[in-house]
C-alpha positions in Angstrom: -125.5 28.3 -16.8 -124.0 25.6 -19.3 -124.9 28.1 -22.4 -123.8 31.7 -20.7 -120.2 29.8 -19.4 -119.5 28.6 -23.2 -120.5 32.0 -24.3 -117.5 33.5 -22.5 -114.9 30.8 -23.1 -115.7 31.7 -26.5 -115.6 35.6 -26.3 -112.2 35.1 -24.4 -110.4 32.8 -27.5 -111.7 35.0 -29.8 -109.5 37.7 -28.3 -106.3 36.1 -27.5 -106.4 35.0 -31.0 -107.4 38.7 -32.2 -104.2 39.7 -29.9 -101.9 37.9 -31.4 -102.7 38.5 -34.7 -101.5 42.2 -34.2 -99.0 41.5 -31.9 -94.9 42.6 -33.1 -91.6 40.9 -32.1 -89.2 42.7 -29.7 -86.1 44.1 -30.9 -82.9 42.2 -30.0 -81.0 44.3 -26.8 -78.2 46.5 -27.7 -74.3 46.2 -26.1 -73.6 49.3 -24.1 -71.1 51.4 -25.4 -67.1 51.9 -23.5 -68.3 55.5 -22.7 -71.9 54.2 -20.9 -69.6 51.8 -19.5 -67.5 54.1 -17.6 -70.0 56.5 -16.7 -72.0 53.4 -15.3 -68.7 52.6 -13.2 -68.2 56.1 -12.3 -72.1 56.2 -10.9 -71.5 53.5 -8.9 -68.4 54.8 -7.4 -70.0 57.7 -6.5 -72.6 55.9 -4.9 -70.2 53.6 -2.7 -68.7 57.3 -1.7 -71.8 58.7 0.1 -73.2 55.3 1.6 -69.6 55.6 3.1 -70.2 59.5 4.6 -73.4 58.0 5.3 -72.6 54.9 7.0 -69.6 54.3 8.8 -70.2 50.3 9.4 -69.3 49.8 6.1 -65.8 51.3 5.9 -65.2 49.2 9.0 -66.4 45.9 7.2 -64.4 46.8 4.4 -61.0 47.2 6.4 -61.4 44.1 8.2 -61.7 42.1 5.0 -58.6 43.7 3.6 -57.0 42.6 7.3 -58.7 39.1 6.9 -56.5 38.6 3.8 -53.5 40.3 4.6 -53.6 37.7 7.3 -54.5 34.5 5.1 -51.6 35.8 2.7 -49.0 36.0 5.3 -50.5 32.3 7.2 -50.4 30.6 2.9 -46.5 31.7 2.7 -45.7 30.1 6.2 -47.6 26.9 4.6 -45.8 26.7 1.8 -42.3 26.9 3.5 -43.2 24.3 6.7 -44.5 22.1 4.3 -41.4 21.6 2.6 -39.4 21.5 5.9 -41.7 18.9 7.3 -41.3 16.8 3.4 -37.9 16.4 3.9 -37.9 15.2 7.4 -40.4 12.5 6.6 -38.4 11.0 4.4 -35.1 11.2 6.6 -37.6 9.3 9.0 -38.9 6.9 7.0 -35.1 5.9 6.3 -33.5 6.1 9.8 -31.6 2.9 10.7 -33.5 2.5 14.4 -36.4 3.9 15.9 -34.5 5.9 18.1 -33.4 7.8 14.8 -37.0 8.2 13.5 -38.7 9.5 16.7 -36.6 12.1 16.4 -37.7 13.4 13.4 -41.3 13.2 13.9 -41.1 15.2 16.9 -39.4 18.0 15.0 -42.7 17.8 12.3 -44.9 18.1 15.2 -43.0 21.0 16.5 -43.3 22.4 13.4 -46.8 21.4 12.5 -47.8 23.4 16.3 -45.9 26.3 15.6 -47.8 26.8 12.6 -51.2 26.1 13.9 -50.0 29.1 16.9 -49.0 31.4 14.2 -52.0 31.1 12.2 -54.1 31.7 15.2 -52.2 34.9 15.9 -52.6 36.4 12.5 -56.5 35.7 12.8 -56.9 36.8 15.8 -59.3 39.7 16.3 -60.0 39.9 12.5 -61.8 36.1 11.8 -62.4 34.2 15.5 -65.3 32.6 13.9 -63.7 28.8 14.6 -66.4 27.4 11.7 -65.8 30.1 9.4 -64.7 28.6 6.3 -61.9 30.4 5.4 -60.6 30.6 9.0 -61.0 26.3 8.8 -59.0 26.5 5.0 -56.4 28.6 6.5 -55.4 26.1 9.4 -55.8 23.2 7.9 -53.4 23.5 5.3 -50.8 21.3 6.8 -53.3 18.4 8.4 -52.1 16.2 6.0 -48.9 15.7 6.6 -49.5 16.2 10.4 -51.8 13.1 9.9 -49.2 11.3 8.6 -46.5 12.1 11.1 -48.9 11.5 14.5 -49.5 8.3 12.9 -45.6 7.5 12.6 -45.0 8.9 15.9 -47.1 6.8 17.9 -46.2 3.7 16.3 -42.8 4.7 17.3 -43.8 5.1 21.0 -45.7 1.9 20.7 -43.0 -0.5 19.3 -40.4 1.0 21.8 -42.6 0.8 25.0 -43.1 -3.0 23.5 -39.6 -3.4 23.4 -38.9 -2.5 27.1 -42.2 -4.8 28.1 -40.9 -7.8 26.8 -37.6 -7.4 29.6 -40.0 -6.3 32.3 -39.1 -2.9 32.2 -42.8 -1.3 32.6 -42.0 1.9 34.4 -39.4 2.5 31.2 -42.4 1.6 29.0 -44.8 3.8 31.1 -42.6 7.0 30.7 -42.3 6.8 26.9 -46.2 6.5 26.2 -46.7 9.3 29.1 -44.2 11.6 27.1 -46.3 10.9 23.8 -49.4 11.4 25.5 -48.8 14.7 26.3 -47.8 15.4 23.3 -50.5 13.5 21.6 -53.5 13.9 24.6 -56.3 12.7 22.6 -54.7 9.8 20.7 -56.6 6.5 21.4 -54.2 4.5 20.7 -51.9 5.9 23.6 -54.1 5.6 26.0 -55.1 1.9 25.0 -51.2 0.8 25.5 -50.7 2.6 28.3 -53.9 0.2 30.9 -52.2 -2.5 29.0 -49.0 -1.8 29.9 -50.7 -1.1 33.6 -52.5 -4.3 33.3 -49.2 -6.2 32.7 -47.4 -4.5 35.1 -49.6 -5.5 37.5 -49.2 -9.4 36.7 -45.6 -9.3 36.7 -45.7 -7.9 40.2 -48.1 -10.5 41.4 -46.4 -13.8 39.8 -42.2 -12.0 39.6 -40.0 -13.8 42.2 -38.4 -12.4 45.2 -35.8 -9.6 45.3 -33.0 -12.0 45.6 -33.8 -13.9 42.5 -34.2 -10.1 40.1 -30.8 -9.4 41.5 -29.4 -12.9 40.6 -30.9 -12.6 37.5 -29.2 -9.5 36.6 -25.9 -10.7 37.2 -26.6 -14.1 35.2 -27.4 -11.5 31.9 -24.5 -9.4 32.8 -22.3 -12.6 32.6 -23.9 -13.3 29.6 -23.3 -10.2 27.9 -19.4 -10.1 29.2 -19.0 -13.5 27.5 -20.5 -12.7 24.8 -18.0 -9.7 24.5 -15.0 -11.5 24.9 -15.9 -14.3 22.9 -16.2 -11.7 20.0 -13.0 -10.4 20.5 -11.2 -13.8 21.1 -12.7 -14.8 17.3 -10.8 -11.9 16.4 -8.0 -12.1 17.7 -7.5 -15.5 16.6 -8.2 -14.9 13.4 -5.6 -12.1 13.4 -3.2 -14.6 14.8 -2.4 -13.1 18.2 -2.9 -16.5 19.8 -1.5 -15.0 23.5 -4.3 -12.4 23.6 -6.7 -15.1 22.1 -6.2 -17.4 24.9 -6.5 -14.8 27.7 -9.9 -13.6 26.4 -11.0 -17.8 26.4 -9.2 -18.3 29.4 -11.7 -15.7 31.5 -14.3 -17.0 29.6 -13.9 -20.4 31.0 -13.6 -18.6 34.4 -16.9 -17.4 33.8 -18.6 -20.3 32.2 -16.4 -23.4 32.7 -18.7 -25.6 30.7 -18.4 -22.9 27.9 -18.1 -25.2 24.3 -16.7 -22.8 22.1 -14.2 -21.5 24.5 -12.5 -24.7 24.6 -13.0 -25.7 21.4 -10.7 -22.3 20.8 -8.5 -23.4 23.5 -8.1 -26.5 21.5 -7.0 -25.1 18.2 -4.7 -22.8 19.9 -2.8 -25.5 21.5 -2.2 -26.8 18.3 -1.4 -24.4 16.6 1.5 -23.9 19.1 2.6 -27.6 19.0 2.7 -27.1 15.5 5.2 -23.9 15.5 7.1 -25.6 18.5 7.8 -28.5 16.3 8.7 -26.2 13.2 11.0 -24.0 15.4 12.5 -27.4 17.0 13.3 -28.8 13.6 14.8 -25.3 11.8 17.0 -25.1 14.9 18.1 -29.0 14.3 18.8 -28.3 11.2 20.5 -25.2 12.3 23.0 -27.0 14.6 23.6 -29.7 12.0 25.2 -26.7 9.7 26.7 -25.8 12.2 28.5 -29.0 13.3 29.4 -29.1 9.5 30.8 -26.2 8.8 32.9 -26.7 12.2 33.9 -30.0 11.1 35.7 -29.0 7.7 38.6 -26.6 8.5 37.9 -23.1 6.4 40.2 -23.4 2.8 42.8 -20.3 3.9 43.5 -22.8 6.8 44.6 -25.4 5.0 47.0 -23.7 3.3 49.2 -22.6 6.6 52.4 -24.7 6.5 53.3 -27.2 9.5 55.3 -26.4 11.5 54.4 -22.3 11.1 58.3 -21.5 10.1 57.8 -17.7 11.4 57.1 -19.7 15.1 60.3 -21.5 14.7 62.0 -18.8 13.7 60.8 -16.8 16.3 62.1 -19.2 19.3 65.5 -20.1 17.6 68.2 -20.0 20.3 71.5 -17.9 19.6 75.4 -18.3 20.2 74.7 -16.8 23.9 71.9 -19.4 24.8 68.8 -16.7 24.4 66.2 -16.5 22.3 67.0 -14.4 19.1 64.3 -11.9 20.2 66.2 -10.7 23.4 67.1 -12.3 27.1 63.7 -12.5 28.1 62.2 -14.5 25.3 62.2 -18.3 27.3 60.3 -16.5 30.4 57.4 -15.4 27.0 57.7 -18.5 25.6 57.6 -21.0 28.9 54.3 -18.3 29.3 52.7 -19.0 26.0 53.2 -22.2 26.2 51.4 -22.7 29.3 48.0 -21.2 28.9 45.9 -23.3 26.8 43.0 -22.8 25.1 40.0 -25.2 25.0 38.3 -24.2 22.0 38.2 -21.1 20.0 35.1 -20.5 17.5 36.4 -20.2 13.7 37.1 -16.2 13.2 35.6 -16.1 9.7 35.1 -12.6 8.4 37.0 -11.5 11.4 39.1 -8.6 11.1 42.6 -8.8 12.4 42.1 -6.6 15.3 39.1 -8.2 16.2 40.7 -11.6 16.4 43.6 -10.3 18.3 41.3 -9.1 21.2 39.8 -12.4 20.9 42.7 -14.2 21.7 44.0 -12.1 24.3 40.7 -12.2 26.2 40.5 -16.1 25.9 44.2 -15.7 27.5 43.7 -14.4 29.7 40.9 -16.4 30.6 42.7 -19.6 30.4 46.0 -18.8 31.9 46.5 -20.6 35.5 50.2 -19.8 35.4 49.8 -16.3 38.1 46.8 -15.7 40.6 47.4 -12.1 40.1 44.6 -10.3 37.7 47.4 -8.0 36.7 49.7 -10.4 35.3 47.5 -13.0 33.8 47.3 -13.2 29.8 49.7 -11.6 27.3 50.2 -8.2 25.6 49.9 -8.6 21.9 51.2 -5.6 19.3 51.1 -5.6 15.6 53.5 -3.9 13.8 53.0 -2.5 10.5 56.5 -3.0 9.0 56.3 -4.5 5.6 58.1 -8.2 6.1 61.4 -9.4 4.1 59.6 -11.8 2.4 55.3 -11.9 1.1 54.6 -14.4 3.4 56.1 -13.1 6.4 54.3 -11.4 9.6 55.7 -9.5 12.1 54.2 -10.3 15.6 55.6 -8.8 19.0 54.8 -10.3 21.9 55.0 -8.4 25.2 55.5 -10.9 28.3 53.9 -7.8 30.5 53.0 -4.0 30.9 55.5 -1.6 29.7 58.2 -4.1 28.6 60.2 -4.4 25.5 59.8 -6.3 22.4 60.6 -9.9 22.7 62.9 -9.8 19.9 65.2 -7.1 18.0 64.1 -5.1 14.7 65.5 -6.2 11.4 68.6 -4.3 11.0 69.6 -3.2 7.9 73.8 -3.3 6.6 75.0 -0.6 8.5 73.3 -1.8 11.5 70.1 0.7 11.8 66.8 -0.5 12.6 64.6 -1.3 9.3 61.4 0.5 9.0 60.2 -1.1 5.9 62.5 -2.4 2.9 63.6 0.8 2.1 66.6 1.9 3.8 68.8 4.9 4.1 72.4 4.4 2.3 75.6 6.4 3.1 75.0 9.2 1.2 71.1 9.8 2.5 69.5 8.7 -0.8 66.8 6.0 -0.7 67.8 2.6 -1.8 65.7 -0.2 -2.1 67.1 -3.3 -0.1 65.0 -6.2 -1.5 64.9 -4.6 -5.3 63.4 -7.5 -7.8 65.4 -5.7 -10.3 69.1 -5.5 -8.5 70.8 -8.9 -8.0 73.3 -7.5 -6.1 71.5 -5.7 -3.1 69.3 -8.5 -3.4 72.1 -10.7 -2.4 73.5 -8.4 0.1 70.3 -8.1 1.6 70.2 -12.1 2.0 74.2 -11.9 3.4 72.5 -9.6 5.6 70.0 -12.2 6.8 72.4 -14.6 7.1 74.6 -12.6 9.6 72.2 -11.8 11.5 70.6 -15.1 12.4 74.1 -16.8 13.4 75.6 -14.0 14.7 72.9 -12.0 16.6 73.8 -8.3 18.4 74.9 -8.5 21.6 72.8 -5.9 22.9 69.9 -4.3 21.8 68.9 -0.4 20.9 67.9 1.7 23.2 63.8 2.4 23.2 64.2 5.7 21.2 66.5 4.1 18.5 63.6 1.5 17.7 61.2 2.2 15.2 58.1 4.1 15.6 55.4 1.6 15.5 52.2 1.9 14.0 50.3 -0.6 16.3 47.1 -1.4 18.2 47.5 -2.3 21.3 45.0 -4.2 23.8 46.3 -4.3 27.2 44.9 -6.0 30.2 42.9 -2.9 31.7 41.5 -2.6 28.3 40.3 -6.3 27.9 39.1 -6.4 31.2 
C-alpha cells in the first residue's frame, strides 16, 4: 500500500510539471468597437420589445416606477418650498417678545409640516403604499427635522403658560391649554405628564382652598390692588408733568382706597408744598405789585405838573359880565352851581388815555356822584368838544351842556364884524380869506386882541340863533349813551 500510493503521487507531479512546461499565456481581452457597441444596445432593445409582447406584467411594472417618481418629484419640490416657509417662522419665534407671540408661530409650522405629510401621502397613494418602503420613508421624512424642532418649542410653550395660570389657581385655564396641545400633539409624553399634574394639584387646591366668600373677597382685594397700582402710575405722571390738581385727585382716591397708602401721602405731601411755595411767590409779586402801584399814584404824572393854578381857561370861563351873567350865556350859574356840586372821590390817573376816552370817564363818574336830582334823566352833565382851533396854543375849547338838547353855556368867539369864528381864519368884506391871528401882520394881530378886549367887557346882549353857530365837529356822550 505505502509503495503503490507513492508510486502515484509521483506519476501525478510528474505531469502537472510536464503541463506546465507546455502550457501558453492568454492573450490580453480586446475593447469592443462603437459599432459592436450599438448593435449590442440595439439587441438588447429588441429583446426588452418581445418580453414586453410577451409579458404584459412588465410594462405594468415599468409605468408604475415612472408614476413612483413623478410622484417623489412633485412631493421633493413641495419640500423644498415648506421648508423655507417653516425657516423663516422659526426664527420670528424664536424672537417674539411673549409667548403668546411664539405659540403662534409654531402652530403655523405644524400646520404646515401636516399639510405636507397629507400631500405626500396623496401623491403615493396607490403607486408605493408600502409604509417601510424606503423611498416611500425618504420621501416623508424630509421635513422631520424641523418638525422635531418646532413640537419641541410648541410644547414648552404650552407648558410654561399652563405653569403660569397654576401658580394663580387658575387650573381649568391651565387644563384647556394642554388639552388644545394634546390634540394637536396626541402622543407627546410630556403633555400628558403636566396635564395628571395639573389634575393632581387641582385636586389639592379644592381640598385645602377656603370658602366661597373668602375667593370672592380675594378677588376684590387684587382688583384694588391693580386699581392702585394704576392710579399711582398715573399720579407719578402727572406730577412730574406738573399738573398738581389732577395729581392729587388720582392720590386722593388712592387714599380712599388704601388710607394707610405711604406713597400716596408722601405725594400728597410734596404737593402741598409745592402749592405753599407758588402761594407765597404769587403773594409776594402781587406785594410788590401794589407797592408800584402806590408809587406811581403817589408822584403826580410830569404833564400834570405843568398845568397852571388856578386853570385861567376855568376862570375865564365863569367870569361874570356887565348884566350879572356868566359870559357863556344866562344859564351859565344854574351849570356852574351844578358842576360845582357833584364831587368826585377819586379818579384813577388816565395815562395813555385818549381824550374821548377820558371824557366818557368823567361823565360816567358824574353821573355817579351827583346827589343834586333823584331823577336818572337829569343826573350828570353833557360834555362836547369842539374842534375849533383856540386864540392862543394853550387854549381849549370845552362846552358844557347843563342838560339834553340845550345850548352852549357860553357864545362863539366872534370875529370884527361880529360873525361867529370857525377857526382863525375869517372871512373879510370883500370874501377873501384873511388870517386874524397872522405872526407876520402886527396890525390884524392887534386888531384881533382889540377884538378880545371888547368882547370880554362888553359881551353881546343876545346870542345867535342855533343855525348861525358854527357847525361843530364833536363827540358827544349823552346820558342814554353812558348809561
Amino acid at each position: 500500500m505505502k509503495l503503490g500510493g507513492t508510486k502515484i503521487i509521483a506519476a501525478l507531479c510528474l505531469c502537472i510539471v510536464a503541463q506546465l512546461a507546455t502550457a501558453q499565456p492568454a492573450p490580453p481581452p480586446r475593447d469592443p468597437t462603437p459599432d459592436e457597441i450599438a448593435a449590442i444596445i440595439e439587441a438588447e432593445r429588441l429583446a426588452q420589445e418581445n418580453k414586453l409582447r410577451t409579458d404584459p406584467l412588465v410594462g405594468i411594472a415599468v409605468q408604475m416606477a415612472k408614476d413612483i417618481s413623478e410622484a417623489i418629484g412633485r412631493i421633493n419640490l413641495k419640500a423644498s418650498d415648506l421648508r423655507l416657509v417653516m425657516g423663516r417662522e422659526l426664527e420670528r419665534a424664536n424672537e417674539a417678545e411673549s409667548l403668546e407671540l411664539q405659540v403662534g408661530h409654531y402652530e403655523t409650522c405644524l400646520m404646515h409640516g401636516f399639510a405636507f405629510r397629507r400631500f405626500a401621502e396623496a401623491q403615493l397613494a396607490g403607486k408605493l403604499d408600502d409604509v417601510t418602503h424606503p423611498r416611500r420613508v425618504a420621501a416623508l421624512g424630509q421635513l422631520d427635522d424641523l418638525m422635531n424642532q418646532v413640537k419641541a418649542g410648541y410644547v414648552k410653550n404650552r407648558i410654561s403658560i399652563a405653569q403660569a395660570y397654576q401658580q394663580r389657581r387658575e387650573y381649568a385655564k391651565a387644563k384647556q391649554i394642554i388639552g388644545f396641545a394634546q390634540r394637536i400633539l396626541p402622543d407627546n409624553l410630556d403633555l400628558q405628564a403636566f396635564a395628571r399634574a395639573n389634575e393632581r394639584e387641582e385636586a389639592e387646591w379644592v381640598r385645602k382652598a377656603p370658602g366661597g366668600d373668602v375667593i370672592v373677597r380675594q378677588r376684590e382685594i387684587e382688583a384694588r390692588d391693580e386699581e392702585i397700582r394704576k392710579l399711582l402710575r398715573d399720579g407719578k405722571w402727572l406730577y412730574e408733568l406738573r399738573d398738581f390738581d389732577l395729581a392729587e385727585d388720582k392720590f386722593r382716591r388712592v387714599i380712599d382706597l388704601h388710607p394707610s397708602n405711604d406713597v400716596a401721602d408722601e405725594y400728597m405731601r410734596l404737593i402741598n408744598k409745592q402749592r405753599g411755595d407758588h402761594a407765597i411767590l404769587r403773594r409776594d409779586q402781587n406785594f410788590r405789585r401794589m407797592i408800584q402801584e402806590v408809587n406811581d399814584a403817589w408822584v403826580p404824572p410830569d404833564h400834570q405838573k405843568s398845568l397852571p393854578q388856578p386853570n385861567p381857561e376855568w376862570q375865564r370861563r365863569t367870569m361874570k359880565g356887565a348884566g350879572g351873567q356868566a359870559v357863556g350865556g344866562g344859564s351859565g350859574s344854574g351849570i356852574i352851581n351844578k358842576l360845582q356840586s357833584i364831587r368826585i372821590p377819586r379818579m384813577e390817573p388816565l395815562d395813555g388815555f385818549s381824550l374821548v376816552e377820558a371824557v366818557n370817564l368823567i361823565s360816567l363818574a358824574a353821573k355817579e356822584n351827583d346827589r343834586a336830582t333823584l331823577r336818572e334823566s337829569e343826573k350828570g352833565v353833557n360834555m362836547i368838544i369842539s374842534t375849533r382851533l383856540p386864540a392862543k396854543h394853550n387854549d381849549v375849547n370845552v362846552s358844557v351842556f347843563g342838560g339834553p338838547s340845550v345850548g352852549p353855556a357860553f357864545a362863539p368867539r366872534l370875529n370884527q364884524n361880529g360873525i361867529p369864528q370857525h377857526n382863525r381864519y375869517v372871512s373879510n368884506d370883500s370874501g377873501s380869506m384873511s388870517e386874524s391871528y397872522g405872526a407876520g401882520n402886527p396890525t390884524t394881530k392887534s386888531h384881533a386882541s382889540q377884538s378880545e378886549q371888547e368882547r370880554h367887557t362888553n359881551p353881546p346882549s343876545s346870542l345867535p340863533s342855533r343855525e348861525k353857530l358854527p357847525k361843530y365837529h364833536c363827540i358827544r356822550r349823552n346820558n342814554a349813551s353812558l348809561r
